[in-house]
C-alpha positions in Angstrom: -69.6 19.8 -99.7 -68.5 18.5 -96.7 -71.4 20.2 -94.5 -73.4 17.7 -96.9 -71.5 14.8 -96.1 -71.7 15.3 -92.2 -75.1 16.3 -92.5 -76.0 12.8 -94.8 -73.6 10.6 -92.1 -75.3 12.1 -89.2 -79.1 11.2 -90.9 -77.9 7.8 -91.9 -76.6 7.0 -88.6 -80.0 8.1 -87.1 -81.8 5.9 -90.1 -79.9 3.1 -89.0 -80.4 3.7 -84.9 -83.9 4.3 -85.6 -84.6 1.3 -88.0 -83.0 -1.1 -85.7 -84.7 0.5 -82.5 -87.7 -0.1 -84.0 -87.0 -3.7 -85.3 -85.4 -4.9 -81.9 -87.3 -2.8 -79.4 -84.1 -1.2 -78.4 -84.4 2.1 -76.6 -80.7 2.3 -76.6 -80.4 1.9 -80.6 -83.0 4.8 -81.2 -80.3 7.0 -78.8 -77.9 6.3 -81.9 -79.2 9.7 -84.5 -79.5 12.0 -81.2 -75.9 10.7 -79.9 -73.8 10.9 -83.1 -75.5 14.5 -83.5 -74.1 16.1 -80.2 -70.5 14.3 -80.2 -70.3 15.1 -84.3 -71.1 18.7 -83.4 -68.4 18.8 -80.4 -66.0 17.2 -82.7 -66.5 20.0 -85.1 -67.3 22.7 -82.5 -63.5 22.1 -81.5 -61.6 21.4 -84.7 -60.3 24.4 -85.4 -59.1 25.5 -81.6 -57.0 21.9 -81.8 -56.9 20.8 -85.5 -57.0 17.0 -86.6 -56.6 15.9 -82.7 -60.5 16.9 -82.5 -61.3 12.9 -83.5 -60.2 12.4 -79.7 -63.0 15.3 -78.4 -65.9 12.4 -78.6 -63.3 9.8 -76.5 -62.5 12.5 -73.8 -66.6 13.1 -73.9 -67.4 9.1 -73.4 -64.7 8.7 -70.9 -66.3 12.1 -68.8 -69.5 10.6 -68.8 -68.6 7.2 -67.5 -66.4 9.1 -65.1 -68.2 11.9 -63.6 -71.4 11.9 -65.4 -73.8 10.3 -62.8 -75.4 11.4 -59.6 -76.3 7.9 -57.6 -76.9 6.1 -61.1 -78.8 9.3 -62.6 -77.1 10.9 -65.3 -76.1 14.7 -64.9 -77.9 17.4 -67.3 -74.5 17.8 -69.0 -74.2 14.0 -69.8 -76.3 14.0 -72.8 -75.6 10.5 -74.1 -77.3 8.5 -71.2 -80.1 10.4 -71.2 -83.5 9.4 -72.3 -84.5 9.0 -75.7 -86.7 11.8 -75.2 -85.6 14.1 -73.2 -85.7 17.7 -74.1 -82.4 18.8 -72.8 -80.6 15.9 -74.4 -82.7 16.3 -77.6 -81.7 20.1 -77.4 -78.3 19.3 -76.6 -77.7 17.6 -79.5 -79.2 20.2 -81.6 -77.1 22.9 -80.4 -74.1 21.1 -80.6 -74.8 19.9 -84.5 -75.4 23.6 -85.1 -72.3 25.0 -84.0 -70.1 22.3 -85.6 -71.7 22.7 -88.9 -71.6 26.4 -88.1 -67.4 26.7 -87.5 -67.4 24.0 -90.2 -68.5 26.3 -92.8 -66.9 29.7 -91.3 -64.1 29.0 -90.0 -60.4 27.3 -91.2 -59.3 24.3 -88.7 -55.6 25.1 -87.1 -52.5 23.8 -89.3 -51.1 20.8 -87.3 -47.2 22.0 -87.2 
């Protein structure tokens, strides 16, 4: 059940990016699906090393990528949300990410907060 329901918030977050990409010519919004797919994944990916604190993982990301994630105003490979709407390794990133927090999601139990 809950694989469903961060599969369906993931798809309507990239409904929503995408529709208003399209609407407004935004290249940014389109970014939206892709985005909330890798930092969703990470989020899960490290929920049951750290428990509930994993909402934080996605704000420690952002803050990284503002930080250290550019090279002379070109984003690192590793610094997937600035990337181009259609670039492979961000696309794959994203992918990759989604799959492994869906992945411990269903297999394995997050840590008991004391």
């Amino acid at each position: 059940m809950d694989v469903g329901l961060v599969v369906a918030v993931v798809a309507a977050a990239a409904l929503a990016g995408f529709i208003i990409g399209s609407l407004l010519e935004s290249a940014g919004a389109l970014a939206v699906g892709r985005n909330t797919a890798f930092l969703v994944g990470l989020m899960l990916s490290t929920r049951p090393l750290i428990g509930a604190r994993a909402v934080m993982i996605p704000v420690v990301w952002l803050l990284a990528v503002m930080l250290f994630g550019f090279d002379h105003g070109h984003p690192y490979f590793w610094s997937v949300l600035p990337r181009a709407n259609s670039d492979p390794i961000a696309l794959a990133a994203a992918a990759v990410a989604l799959a492994a927090g869906l992945t411990c999601q269903l297999t394995l139990r997050p840590r008991a907060d004391s």
